[in-house]
N, C-alpha and C positions, 0 to 999 in steps of 0.2 A: 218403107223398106221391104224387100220382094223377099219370097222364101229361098231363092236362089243365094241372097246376102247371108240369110242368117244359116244355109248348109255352107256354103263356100268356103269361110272363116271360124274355128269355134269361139274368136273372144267375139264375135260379132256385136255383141251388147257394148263392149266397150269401146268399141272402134265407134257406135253409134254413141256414145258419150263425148269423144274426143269431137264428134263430129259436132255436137249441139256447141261445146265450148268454142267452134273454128267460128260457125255462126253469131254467136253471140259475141265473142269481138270484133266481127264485121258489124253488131250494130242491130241486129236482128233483135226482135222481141219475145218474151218467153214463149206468148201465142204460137208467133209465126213459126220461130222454131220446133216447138211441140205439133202442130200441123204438118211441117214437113218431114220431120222424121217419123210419124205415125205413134206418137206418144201424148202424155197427157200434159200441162203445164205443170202439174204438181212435181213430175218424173224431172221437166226441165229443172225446176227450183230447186228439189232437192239436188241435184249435182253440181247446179252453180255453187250451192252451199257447202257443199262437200268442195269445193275448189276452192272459197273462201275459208274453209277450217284446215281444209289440210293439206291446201298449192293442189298443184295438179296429177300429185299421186292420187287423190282420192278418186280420179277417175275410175284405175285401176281396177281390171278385174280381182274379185277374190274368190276364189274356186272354194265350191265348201266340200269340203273331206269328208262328210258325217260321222258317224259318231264315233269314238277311239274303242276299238276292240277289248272285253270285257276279259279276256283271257289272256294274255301273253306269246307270243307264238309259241313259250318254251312250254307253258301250260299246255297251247292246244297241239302238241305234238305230242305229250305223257296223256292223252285222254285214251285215243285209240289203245293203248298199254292196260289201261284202267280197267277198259270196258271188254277187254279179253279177257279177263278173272272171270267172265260170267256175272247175270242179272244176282243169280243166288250167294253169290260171294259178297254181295253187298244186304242180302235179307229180301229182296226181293221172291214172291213164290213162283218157280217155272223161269226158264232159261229163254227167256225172249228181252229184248229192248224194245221200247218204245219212246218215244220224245220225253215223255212224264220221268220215266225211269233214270234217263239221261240226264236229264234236268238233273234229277236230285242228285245222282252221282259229281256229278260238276260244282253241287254245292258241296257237297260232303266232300271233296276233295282238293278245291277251290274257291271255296266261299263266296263263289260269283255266280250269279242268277242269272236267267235266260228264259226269255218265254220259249215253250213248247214249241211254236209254231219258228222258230228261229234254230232251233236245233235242228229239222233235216238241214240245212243249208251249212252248219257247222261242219256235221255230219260227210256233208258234199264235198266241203273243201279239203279232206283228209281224205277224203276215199274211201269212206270206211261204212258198210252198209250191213246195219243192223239186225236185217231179216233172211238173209242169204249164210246160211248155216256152211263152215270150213270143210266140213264133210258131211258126205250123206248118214244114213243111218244104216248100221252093220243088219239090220235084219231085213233091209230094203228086198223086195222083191220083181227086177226089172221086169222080166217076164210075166209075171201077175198083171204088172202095173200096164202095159203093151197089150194084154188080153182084153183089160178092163178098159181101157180107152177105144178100142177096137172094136167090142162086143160089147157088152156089157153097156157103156155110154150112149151110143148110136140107138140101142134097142132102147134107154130110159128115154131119148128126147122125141121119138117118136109116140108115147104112149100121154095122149092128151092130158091127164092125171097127171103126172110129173113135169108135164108145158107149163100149167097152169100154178103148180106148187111152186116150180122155182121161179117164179113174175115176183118180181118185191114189189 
């Protein structure tokens, strides 16, 4: 079976099920059949046997869902709410988020665990982005800031001393 088959169609694997089953009651052997659809005999026999257990739904594709979501969508809608009170309203020191921080939050308010690395993606799905502060800071200085990326920047990167410090 060509790559062309298996983009063409998404049950593609099942259509090649149905198809071993057309074989096999013309007569065909699990060999032959395993040979010509580019599978193994063990793939034939298990499906004949799935048709002898369970008629010829067992063919049937079944699409796997993975895993059922650990939070409720009513949950994961009250998170972003949560996590606007601030790090420090939960005991956390300094007003920043991090995965970790998230994490705990999520237990301490839903008793549902999450690794780390699965939290920006929660994260993703609400929109809601941890390090990007709702407003600037009242003492900001734009014009400073304009000077020093202008001046001040340009003359550090030029001075081999600070080439060589800022190399990680």
């Amino acid at each position: 079976m060509g790559m062309s088959q298996k983009t063409a169609h998404p049950d593609w694997k099942e259509q090649r099920r149905w198809r071993a089953l057309e074989l096999k009651r013309d007569g065909w052997t699990h060999e032959e059949v395993a040979e010509a659809l580019g599978v193994t005999k063990g793939a034939v026999s298990q499906w004949m046997q799935r048709v002898a257990d369970q008629g010829e739904e067992g063919l049937r594709a079944c699409p796997h869902l993975g895993a059922l979501p650990k939070l409720t969508a009513e949950q994961k809608q009250l998170l972003p709410d949560c996590l606007s009170h601030g790090a420090e309203a939960y005991g956390f020191r300094g007003e920043f988020w991090n995965s970790a921080r998230v994490g705990e939050v999520i237990w301490r308010e839903f008793a549902v665990r999450y690794h780390k690395n699965h939290i920006p993606r929660l994260l993703h799905e609400l929109d809601w982005t941890p390090q990007q502060p709702l407003e600037r800071a009242s003492q900001r200085d734009e014009s400073r800031i304009a000077r020093w990326r202008h001046e001040t920047w340009p003359a550090l990167k030029k001075r081999p001393d600070v080439k060589t410090a800022l190399r990680f």
